[in-house]
Phi, psi and omega in degrees: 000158228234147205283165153265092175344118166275149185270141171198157167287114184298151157328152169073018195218120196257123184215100181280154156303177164286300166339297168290326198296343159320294202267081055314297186298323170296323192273319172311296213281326190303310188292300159305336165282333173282334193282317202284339198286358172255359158136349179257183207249160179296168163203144181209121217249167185304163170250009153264134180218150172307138164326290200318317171297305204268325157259037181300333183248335201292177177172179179059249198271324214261336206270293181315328152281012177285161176246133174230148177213188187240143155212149190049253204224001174240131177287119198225171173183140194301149199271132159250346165241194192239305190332305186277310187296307205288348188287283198315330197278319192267331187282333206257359199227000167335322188267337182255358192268179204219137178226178301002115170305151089300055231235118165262158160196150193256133165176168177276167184213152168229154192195120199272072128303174184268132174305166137183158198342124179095324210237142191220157167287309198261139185199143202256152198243106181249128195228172181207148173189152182245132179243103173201176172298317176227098156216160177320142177295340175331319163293322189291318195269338143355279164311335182272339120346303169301269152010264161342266210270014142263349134317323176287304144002269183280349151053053201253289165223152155335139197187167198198089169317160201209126186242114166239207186209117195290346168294310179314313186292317190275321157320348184281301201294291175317308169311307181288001194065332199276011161344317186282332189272353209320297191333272206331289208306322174284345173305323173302287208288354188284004184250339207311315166320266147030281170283332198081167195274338153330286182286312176311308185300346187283311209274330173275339157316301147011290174252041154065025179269113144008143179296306194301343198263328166286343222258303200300316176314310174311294173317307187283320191265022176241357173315104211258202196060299116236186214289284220295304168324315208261335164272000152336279176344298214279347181281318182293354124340318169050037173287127177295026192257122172268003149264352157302284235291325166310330186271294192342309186284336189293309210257299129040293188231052110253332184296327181311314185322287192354281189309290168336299183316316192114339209281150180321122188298338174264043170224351174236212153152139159321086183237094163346343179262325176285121203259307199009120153086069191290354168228027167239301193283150207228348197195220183336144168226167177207153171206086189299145169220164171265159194255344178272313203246021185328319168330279201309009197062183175301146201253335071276160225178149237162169190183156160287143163193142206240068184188022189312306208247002191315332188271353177234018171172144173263353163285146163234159189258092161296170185215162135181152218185135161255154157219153189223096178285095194304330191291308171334265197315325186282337139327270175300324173304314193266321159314338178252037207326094178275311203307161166286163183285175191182139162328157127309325191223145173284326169321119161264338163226135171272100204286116169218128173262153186283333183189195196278276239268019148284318197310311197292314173264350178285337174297310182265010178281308208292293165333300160334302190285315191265341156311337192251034144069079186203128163270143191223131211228131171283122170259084163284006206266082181290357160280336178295144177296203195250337161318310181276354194267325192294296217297312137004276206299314206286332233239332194255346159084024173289076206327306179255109193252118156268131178263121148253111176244169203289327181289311192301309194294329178277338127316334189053054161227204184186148197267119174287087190246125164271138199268351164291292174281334158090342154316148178187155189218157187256127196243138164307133170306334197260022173236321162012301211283271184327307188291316157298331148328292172291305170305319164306319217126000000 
């Protein structure tokens, strides 16, 4: 007898029950509906692209994690972002796209990291991005609009967006001389929470920063108070910088947008420390936390970058675009049970004919029913008693059971059993709809 293949899953790689994957699928369509409700349009890009492509820009680490292989005469490699497909998709499709571009798109990445909790190779990307030649910061506060209200949206926790601007940060550094350390230090100060301001300074000793140059790094990134306070501050710095002072005007007039958007001053704020994507965002940076739950990190995060397409046309291109690493997050929601509850099954109603000479109305009770948008699931397997068929219904959390027996059909109704309440009643065909109708609400 021939050995048996044990069944398993690769490490880094996410595989649900029905159950979650419902409330997966349910969190995907909540994501594509906030996105679609500001105007942008889908895409979907291979999740194969030729080597040449997907690394025209990558190097270091990112370059080390691509899965690349040769097949035939082609170099090819798994997409590791959503980002690098939309530069080639926008360089290749320029004379035909409509701009400001506007595009989301949901989909897996891949990444040969080492698994570990939470963090996976293959993993879906729910991502938005604005695309022109030129555009206003009015879009970075946009984004921050977008945000909001696909969070309110999924409705998971209370969360608070962190708005910097990456000019402000390197005008900082270049004023402080320390250009070159800029990476460590922000790798430092980004502990600070965490570590205290005591241990952050050990640690900027460390990499050779000056007392007087930490005293000022403290001062700026300690800086409290609300969005108007805190740009106050930063003008009262009086830095001779010009690229401060342009990011500076930049984070200025997107908290004015903001504000403008409507959305609530305790959902958003400044924070000096966030850097995101340090040879990449070029300007606005953003970073979402649940405010309860600050551990899990950024939940989405993002940035302007004015510089998408430079390896694949020589007209440039501005940006500015969030992403929601979804596999990430859905993970830890469910390891912390955060997620909402959800059925076993989509199914609202369950059809069970009694027999073969029922089958004929039970089709059409069912037929009926799925014209009035009712997902509706046939129970054929007519040997089972009626006990395991109920248990069924019960066990997958299936609201409604139509019973049909040879009494129903020459009625032309079906015993109506609600699977909550253990009630049932024998309902008329033209009536069905409306008695599940009343009953949802």
């Amino acid at each position: 007898m021939k050995d048996k293949i044990k069944p398993r899953t690769l490490a880094g790689t996410m595989e649900l029950l029905p159950n979650d994957q419902i409330i997966f699928n349910q969190m995907v369509d909540k994501i594509r509906k906030a996105y679609e409700s500001f105007g942008f349009l889908p895409l979907d890009t291979p999740i194969l692209e030729l080597s040449e492509i997907l690394l025209a820009k990558a190097g270091g680490e990112t370059e080390k994690q691509i899965y690349r292989f040769n097949k035939g005469d082609n170099d090819l490699s798994l997409r590791f972002d959503l980002t690098v497909p939309l530069a080639k998709y926008v360089s290749m499709n320029q004379n035909e796209l409509t701009f400001p571009f506007r595009r989301y798109q949901i989909g897996k990445v891949y990444r040969g990291e080492k698994p570990q909790k939470c963090r996976f190779r293959e993993f879906y990307q729910c991502d938005v991005d604005v695309i022109s030649d030129k555009l206003d910061v009015m879009n970075d506060a946009e984004m921050v609009n977008v945000i909001y209200e696909t969070f309110q949206s999924l409705d998971l926790a209370k969360f608070t967006i962190c708005i910097n601007n990456r000019k402000i940060l390197n005008g900082f550094f270049e004023e402080l001389q320390i250009s070159d350390k800029k990476v460590e230090v922000l790798r430092i100060i980004d502990k600070i929470d965490k570590i205290g301001e005591k241990a952050m300074r050990e640690e900027l000793d460390k990499i050779k920063i000056a007392q007087s140059q930490m005293d000022k790094i403290c001062e700026f990134i300690l800086i409290s108070g609300n969005t108007q306070d805190k740009i106050k501050r930063l003008k009262e710095l009086k830095l001779q910088n010009e690229i401060f002072a342009e990011g500076l005007e930049e984070l200025e007039k997107v908290t004015k947008y903001v504000e403008q958007f409507g959305i609530p001053e305790d959902y958003f704020c400044i924070d000096l420390k966030i850097a995101r994507g340090l040879d990449y965002y070029t300007g606005t940076v953003y970073e979402t936390f649940f405010d309860e739950y600050r551990n899990l990190g950024s939940v989405c995060s993002g940035g302007r970058y004015d510089n998408l397409t430079e390896y694949y046309t020589s007209r440039e291109f501005q940006g500015v675009g969030v992403s929601i690493g979804l596999s990430r997050l859905f993970s830890q929601l469910k390891e912390m049970e955060l997620l909402p509850s959800s059925s076993n099954s989509i199914s609202q109603v369950l059809i069970i004919p009694m027999d073969e000479t029922t089958t004929e109305f039970a089709l059409k009770v069912t037929n009926e029913l799925r014209k009035n948008k009712i997902n509706v699931e046939l129970y054929s397997n007519f040997y089972k008693d009626m006990k395991t068929k109920l248990k069924y219904a019960d066990k997958l959390k299936i609201p409604y059971v139509c019973i049909i027996g040879e009494e129903e059909r020459k009625e032309n109704c079906v015993m109506l059993k609600n699977m909550k309440n253990t009630t049932q009643e024998k309902v008329k065909l033209e009536e069905i709809l409306d008695k599940i109708k009343q009953a949802n609400g």
